[in-house]
DODREN-485872 format. One record per residue: x negated, y negated, z of N, C-alpha, C, O in turn. Coordinates in steps of 0.05 Angstrom, whole numbers, padded with zeros to 5 digits, always signed. Each point is the difference from the previous one (the first is absolute). Layout:
<pts>
XYZXYZXYZXYZ...
</pts>
This chain:
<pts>
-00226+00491+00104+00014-00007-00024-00009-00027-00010+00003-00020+00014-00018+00020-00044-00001-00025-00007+00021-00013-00012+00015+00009-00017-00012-00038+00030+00021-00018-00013-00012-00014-00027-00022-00010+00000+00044+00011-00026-00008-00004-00023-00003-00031-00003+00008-00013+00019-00017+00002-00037-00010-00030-00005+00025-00010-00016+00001+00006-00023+00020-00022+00035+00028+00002-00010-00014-00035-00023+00014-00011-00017-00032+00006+00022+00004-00020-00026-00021+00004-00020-00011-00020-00010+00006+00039+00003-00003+00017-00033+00022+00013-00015+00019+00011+00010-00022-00013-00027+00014+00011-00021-00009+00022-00017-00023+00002-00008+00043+00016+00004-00010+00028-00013-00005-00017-00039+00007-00021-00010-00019+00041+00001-00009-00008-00024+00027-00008-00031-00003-00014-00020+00023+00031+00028+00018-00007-00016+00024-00031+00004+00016-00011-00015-00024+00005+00044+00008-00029+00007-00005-00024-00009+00015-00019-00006-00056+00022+00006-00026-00013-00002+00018-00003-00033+00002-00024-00007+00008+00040-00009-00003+00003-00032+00027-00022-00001-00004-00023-00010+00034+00029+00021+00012-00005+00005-00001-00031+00000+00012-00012-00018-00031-00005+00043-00001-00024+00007-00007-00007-00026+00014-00012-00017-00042+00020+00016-00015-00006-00035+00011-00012-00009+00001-00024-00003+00015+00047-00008+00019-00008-00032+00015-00016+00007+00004-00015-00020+00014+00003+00046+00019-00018-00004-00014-00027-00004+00012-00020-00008-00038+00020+00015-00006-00022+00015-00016-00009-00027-00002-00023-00008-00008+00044-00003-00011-00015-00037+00023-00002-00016+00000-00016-00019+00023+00033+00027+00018-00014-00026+00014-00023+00005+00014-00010-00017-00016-00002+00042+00010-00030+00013-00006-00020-00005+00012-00020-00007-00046+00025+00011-00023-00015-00009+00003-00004-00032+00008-00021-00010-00015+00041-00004+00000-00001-00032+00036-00012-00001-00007-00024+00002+00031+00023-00003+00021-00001-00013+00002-00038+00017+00004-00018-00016-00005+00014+00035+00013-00015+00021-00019-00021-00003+00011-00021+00005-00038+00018-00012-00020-00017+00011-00010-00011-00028-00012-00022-00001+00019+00040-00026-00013-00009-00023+00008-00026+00003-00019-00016+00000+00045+00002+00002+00007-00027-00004-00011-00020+00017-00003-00025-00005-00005+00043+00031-00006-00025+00018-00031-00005-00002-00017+00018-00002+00012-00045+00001-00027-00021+00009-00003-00005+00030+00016-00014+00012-00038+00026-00001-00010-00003+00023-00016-00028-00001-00011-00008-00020+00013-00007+00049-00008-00019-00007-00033+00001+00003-00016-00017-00009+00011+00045+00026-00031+00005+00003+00001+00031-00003+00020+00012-00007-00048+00001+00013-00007+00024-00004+00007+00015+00029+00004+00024+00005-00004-00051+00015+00013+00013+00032+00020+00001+00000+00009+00019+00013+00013-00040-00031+00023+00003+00008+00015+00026-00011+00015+00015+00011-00028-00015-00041+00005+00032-00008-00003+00026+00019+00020+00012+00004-00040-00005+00005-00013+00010+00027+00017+00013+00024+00004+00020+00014+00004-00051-00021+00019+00002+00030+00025+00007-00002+00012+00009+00019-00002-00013-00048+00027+00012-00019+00003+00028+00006+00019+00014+00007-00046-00010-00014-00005+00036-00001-00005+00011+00022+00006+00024+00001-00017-00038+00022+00001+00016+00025+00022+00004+00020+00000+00015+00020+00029-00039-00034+00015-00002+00012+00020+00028-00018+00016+00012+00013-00020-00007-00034+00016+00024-00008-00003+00018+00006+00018+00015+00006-00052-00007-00005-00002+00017+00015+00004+00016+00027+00004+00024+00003-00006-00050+00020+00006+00004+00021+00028+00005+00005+00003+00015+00020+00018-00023-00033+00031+00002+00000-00001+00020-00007+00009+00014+00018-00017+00006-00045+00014+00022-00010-00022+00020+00024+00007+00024-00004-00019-00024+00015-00020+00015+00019+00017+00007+00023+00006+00023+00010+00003-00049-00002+00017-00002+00033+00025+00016-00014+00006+00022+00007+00005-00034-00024+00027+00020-00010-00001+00023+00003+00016+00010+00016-00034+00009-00031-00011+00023+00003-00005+00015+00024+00003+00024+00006-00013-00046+00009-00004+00014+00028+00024+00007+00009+00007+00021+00009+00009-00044-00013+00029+00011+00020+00018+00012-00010+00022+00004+00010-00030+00003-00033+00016+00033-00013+00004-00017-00025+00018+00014-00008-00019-00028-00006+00018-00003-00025-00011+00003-00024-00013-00019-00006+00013+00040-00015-00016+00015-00016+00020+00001-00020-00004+00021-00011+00027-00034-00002+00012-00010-00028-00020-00016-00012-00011-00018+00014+00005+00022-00037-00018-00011-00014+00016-00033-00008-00014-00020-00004+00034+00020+00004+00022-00018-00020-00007-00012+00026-00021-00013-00004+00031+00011+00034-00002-00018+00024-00022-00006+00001-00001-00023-00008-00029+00035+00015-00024-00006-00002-00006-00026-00024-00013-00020+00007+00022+00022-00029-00001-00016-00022+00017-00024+00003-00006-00022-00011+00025+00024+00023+00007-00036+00017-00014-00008+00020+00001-00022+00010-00012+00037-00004-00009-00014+00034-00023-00004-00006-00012-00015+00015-00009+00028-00043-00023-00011-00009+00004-00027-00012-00015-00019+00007+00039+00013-00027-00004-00023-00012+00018-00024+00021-00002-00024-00006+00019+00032+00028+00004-00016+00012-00035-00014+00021-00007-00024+00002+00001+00037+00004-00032-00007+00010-00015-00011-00018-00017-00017+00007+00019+00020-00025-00015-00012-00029+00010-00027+00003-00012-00022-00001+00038+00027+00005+00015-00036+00002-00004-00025+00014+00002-00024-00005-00011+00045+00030-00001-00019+00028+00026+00009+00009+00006-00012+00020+00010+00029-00027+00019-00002+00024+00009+00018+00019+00016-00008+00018
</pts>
């Protein structure tokens, strides 16, 4: 029996993350000035990584995903 690769995501998740994570970016970020192109970067890898790990451990509300993106966006 093969054991499945538990940290991929099926394709409607992948769409899922997407969209929360551009409409966070586009609504949440228009106002903010990065002070560099890394710190932006790093804005974005930190939303990502939060709404990713969320996902992993079950939580698939688009509305919760969408705090926990722009709370990461925050720093917090």
């Amino acid at each position: 029996m093969q054991e499945t690769d538990k940290s991929s995501f099926d394709h409607v998740t992948v769409a899922l993350m997407g969209s929360v994570c551009e409409d966070v970016w586009r609504q949440v970020c228009e106002g903010i000035h990065f002070f560099s192109q890394d710190a932006e970067q790093q804005a974005r890898r930190r939303m990502a990584e939060a709404v990713m790990i969320s996902v992993a451990a079950g939580e698939t509300d688009p509305s919760s995903l969408r705090a926990i993106a722009v709370a990461a966006v925050q720093g917090n």
